[in-house]
C-alpha positions in Angstrom: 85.0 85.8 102.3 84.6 82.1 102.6 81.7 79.8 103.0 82.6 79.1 106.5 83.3 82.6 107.5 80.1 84.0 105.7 78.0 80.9 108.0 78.9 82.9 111.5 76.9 85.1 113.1 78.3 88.8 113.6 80.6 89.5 116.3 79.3 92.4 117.5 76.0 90.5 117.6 77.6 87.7 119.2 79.2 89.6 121.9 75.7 91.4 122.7 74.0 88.8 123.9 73.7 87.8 127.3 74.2 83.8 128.3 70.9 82.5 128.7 70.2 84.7 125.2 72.6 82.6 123.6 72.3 78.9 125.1 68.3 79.8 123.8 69.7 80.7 120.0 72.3 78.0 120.3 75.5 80.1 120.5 78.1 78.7 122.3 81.4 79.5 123.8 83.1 78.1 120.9 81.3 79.5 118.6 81.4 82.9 120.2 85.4 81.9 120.2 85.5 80.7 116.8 83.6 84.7 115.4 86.2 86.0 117.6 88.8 84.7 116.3 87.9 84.7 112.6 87.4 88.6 112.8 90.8 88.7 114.6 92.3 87.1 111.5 90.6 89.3 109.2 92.0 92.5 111.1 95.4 91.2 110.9 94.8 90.3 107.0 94.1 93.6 106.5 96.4 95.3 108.7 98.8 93.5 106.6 97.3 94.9 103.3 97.9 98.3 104.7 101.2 98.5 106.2 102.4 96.7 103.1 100.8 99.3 100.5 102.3 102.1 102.5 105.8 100.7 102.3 104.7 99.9 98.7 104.5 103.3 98.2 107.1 104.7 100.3 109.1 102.5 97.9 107.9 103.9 94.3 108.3 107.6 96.1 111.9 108.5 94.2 110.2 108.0 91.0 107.3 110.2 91.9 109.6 113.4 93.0 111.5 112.6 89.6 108.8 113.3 87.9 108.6 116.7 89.6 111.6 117.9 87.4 112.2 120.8 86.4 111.4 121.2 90.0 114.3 121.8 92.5 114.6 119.7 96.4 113.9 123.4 98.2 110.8 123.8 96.4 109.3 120.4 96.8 109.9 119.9 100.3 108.4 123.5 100.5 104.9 122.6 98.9 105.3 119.2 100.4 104.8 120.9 103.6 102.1 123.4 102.6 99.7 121.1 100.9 100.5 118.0 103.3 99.2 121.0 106.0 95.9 122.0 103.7 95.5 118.2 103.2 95.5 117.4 107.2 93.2 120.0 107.5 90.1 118.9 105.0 90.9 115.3 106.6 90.4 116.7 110.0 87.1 118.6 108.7 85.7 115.4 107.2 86.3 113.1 109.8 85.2 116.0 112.6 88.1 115.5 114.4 89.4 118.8 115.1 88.4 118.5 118.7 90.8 116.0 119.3 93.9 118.0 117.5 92.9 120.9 120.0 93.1 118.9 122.9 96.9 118.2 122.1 97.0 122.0 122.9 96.3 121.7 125.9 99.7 119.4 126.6 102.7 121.5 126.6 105.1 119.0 126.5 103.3 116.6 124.0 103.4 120.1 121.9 106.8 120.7 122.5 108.0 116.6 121.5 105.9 117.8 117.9 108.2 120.8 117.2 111.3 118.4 117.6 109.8 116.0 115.2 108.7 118.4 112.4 112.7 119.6 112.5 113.7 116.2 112.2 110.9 115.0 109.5 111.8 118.1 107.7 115.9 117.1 107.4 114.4 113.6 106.7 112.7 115.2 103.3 114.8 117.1 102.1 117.9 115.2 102.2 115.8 112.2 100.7 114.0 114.4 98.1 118.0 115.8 97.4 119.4 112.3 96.9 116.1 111.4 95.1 117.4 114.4 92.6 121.0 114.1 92.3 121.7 110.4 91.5 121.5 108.7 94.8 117.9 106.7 95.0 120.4 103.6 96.0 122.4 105.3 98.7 118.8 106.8 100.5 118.0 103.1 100.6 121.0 102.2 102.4 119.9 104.6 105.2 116.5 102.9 105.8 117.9 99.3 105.7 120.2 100.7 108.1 117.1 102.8 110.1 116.9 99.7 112.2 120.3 98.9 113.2 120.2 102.8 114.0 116.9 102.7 116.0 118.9 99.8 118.3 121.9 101.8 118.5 119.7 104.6 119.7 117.9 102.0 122.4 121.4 102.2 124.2 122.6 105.8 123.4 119.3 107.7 124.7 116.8 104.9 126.5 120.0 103.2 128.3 118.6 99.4 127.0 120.5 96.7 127.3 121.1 94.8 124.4 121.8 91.0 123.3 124.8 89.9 122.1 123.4 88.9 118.3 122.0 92.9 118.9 125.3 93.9 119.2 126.8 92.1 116.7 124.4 93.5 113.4 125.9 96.5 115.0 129.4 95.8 114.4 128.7 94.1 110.8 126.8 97.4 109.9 129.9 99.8 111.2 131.9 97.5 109.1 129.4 98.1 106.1 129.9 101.7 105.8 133.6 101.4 106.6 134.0 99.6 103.4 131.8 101.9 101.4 133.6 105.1 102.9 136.9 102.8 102.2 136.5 101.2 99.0 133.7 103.4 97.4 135.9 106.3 98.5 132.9 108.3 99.5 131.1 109.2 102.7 127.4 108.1 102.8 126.1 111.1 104.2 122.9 111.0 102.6 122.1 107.2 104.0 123.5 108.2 107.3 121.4 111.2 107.9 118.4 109.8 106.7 118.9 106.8 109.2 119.8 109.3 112.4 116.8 111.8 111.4 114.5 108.9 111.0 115.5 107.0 114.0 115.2 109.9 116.5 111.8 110.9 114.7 110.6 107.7 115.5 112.1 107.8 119.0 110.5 111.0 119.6 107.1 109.5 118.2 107.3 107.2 120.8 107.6 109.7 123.4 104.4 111.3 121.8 102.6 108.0 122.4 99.3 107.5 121.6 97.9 110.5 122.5 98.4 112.0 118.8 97.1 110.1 115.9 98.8 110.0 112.7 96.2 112.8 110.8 96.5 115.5 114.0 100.5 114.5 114.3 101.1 115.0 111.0 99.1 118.0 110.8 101.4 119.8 114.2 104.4 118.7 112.3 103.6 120.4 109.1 102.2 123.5 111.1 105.3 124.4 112.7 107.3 124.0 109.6 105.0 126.2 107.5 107.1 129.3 108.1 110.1 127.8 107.1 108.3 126.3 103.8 106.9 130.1 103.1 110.8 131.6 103.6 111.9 128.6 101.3 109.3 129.3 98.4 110.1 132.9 98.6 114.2 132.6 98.4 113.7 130.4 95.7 110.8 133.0 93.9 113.5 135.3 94.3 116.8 133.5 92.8 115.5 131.0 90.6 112.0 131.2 90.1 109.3 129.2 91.1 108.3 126.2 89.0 104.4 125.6 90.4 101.8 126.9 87.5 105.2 127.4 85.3 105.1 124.5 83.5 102.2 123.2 82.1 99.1 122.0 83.5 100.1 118.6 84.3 103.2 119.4 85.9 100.6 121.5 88.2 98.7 118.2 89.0 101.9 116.2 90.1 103.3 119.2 92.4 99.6 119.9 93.7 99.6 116.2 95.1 102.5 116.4 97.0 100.2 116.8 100.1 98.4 113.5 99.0 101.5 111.3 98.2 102.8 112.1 101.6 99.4 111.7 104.2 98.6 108.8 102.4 101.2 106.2 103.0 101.2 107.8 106.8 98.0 106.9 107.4 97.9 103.5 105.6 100.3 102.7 108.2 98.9 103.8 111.0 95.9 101.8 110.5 97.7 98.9 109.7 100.4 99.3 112.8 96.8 99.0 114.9 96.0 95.6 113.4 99.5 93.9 112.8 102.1 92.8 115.6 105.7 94.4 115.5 107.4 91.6 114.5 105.4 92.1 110.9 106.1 95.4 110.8 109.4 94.9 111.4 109.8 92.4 108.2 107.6 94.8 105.9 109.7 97.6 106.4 112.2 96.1 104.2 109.9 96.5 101.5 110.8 100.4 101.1 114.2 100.1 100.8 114.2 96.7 98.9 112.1 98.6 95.9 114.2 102.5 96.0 117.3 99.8 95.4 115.9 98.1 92.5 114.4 101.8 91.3 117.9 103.3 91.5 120.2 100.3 90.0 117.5 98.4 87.7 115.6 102.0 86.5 118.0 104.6 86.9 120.9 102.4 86.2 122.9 104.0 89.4 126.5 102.6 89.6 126.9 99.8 91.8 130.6 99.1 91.8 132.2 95.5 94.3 132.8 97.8 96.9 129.2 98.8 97.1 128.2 95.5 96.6 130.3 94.1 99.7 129.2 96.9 101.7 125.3 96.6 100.8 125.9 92.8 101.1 127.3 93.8 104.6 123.9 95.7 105.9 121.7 92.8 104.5 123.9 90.2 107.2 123.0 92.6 110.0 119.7 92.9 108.9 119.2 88.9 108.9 121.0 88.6 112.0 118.6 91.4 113.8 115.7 89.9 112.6 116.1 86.2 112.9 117.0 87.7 116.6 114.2 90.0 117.2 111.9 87.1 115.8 113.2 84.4 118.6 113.0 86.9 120.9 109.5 87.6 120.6 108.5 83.8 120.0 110.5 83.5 123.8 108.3 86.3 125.6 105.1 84.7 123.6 106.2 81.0 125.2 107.2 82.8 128.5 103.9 84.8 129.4 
């Protein structure tokens, strides 16, 4: 904290005080301004802090589930599910907030939207955790740089928006992207594509949720209702191939037991820092995931990266300029306009 910073009075204390309390101490409107607007900046500082170390470890997550070998995708998304669940639930004990999950009961439809986004987080996982696995960190990245070009797409398909021209056109570059990786790669990128539709109707559905359901109880619904399909998954694979947790050694225990961890973590780093930072930050940060699983899969991994793939990454990364440098005069427009 700086000198000047340190020299204002508190905020809250500020704000307490009536007028003729603070013309007597000597606080004026612009200093009451100036605390104002000095904890304002230090919200969004930190906001900033903790959307980026989410997507900062969103990023590093391949490595982590690597690390998880001899452990197959089935079983980790399985005990990803369970101990994300037990997780959720000490959280909710510590910060005595299961009141608030149970009120969520009480809204059938709110309910309903959290089934249809545990289904679609679970596809998310486990085709991610699959191409984590199998050689295909770099091709999972493609499907979250293209997340938002499929979250605009979706603006039209379901919500009936209208969008811009430069909208439209990322689009069209990013349809000519994976033409030329289906084309010249010679291979379908199922993996990137499902990631991005599974992502962008979970987060379409999260915005049908709204507000109502903070990230600790959401996730917490969303792992509930999957739970039977994580108990038939552990016990198929207890059956056929065996099950790897306590199996082998001690510290392959420790990694698989923090699957729970690794995933509420990141979640609710960026809740609290979606609270504090305005959607045009977030929407530049969230290239920081996909930025890092593409330099973990061609730099660490040494995945191919062949022209075609080149072209057709280079592709997505046009699009993506073109829908930012459009979404950000957009929003400097509506900022000049109100």
């Amino acid at each position: 904290m700086s000198h000047e910073q340190s020299a204002l009075p508190d905020r809250d204390v500020v704000d307490g005080l009536d007028d003729s309390t603070a013309l007597d101490l000597g606080v004026t409107t612009g200093t009451r301004r100036a605390v104002s607007d000095a904890a304002a900046a230090r919200e969004r500082r930190l906001g900033g802090v903790f959307t980026f170390s989410a997507y900062l470890l969103w990023g590093f997550l391949p490595l982590y589930f690597l690390l998880l070998a001899p452990t197959g995708p089935w079983e980790i998304v399985a005990w990803r599910i369970l101990l994300s669940l037990v997780f959720c639930a000490l959280l909710l004990t510590v910060t005595r907030t299961w009141p608030r999950l149970a009120a969520i009961f009480r809204q059938p439809r709110v309910l309903g939207l959290t089934v249809i986004a545990g289904l679609l987080i679970y596809v998310n996982w486990q085709v991610f955790i699959y191409g984590a696995l199998n050689g295909h960190v770099i091709e999972t990245s493609l499907g979250y740089f293209i997340n938002p070009i499929a979250t605009v797409l979706l603006a039209v398909l379901v919500l009936r928006e209208r969008l811009r021209p430069t909208q439209w056109v990322a689009i069209g570059i990013a349809a000519a992207a994976v033409a030329v990786i289906v084309i010249g790669y010679g291979a379908f990128p199922w993996i990137a594509l499902t990631l991005a539709a599974s992502f962008g109707v979970y987060g379409l559905v999260k915005k049908k949720v709204g507000p109502s359901v903070d990230a600790v109880s959401g996730l917490t619904l969303e792992t509930l209702w999957l739970t039977p399909i994580a108990v038939v998954v552990l016990v198929i694979v207890g059956a056929t191939e065996g099950l790897t947790m306590g199996a082998d050694g001690w510290q392959h225990t420790v990694l698989l037991s923090l699957t729970g961890v690794i995933t509420a973590v990141p979640l609710l780093l960026f809740a609290a820092g979606a609270r504090r930072v305005s959607l045009t930050t977030i929407g530049l940060l969230q290239f920081v995931a996909p930025v890092l699983q593409f330099l973990v899969g061609w730099l660490v991994l040494g995945e191919p990266m062949p022209l075609e793939r080149w072209i057709g990454f280079g592709l997505v990364w046009v699009a993506l300029t073109v829908l930012t440098v459009d979404s950000l005069i957009h929003a400097r427009r509506s900022r000049v306009a109100a």
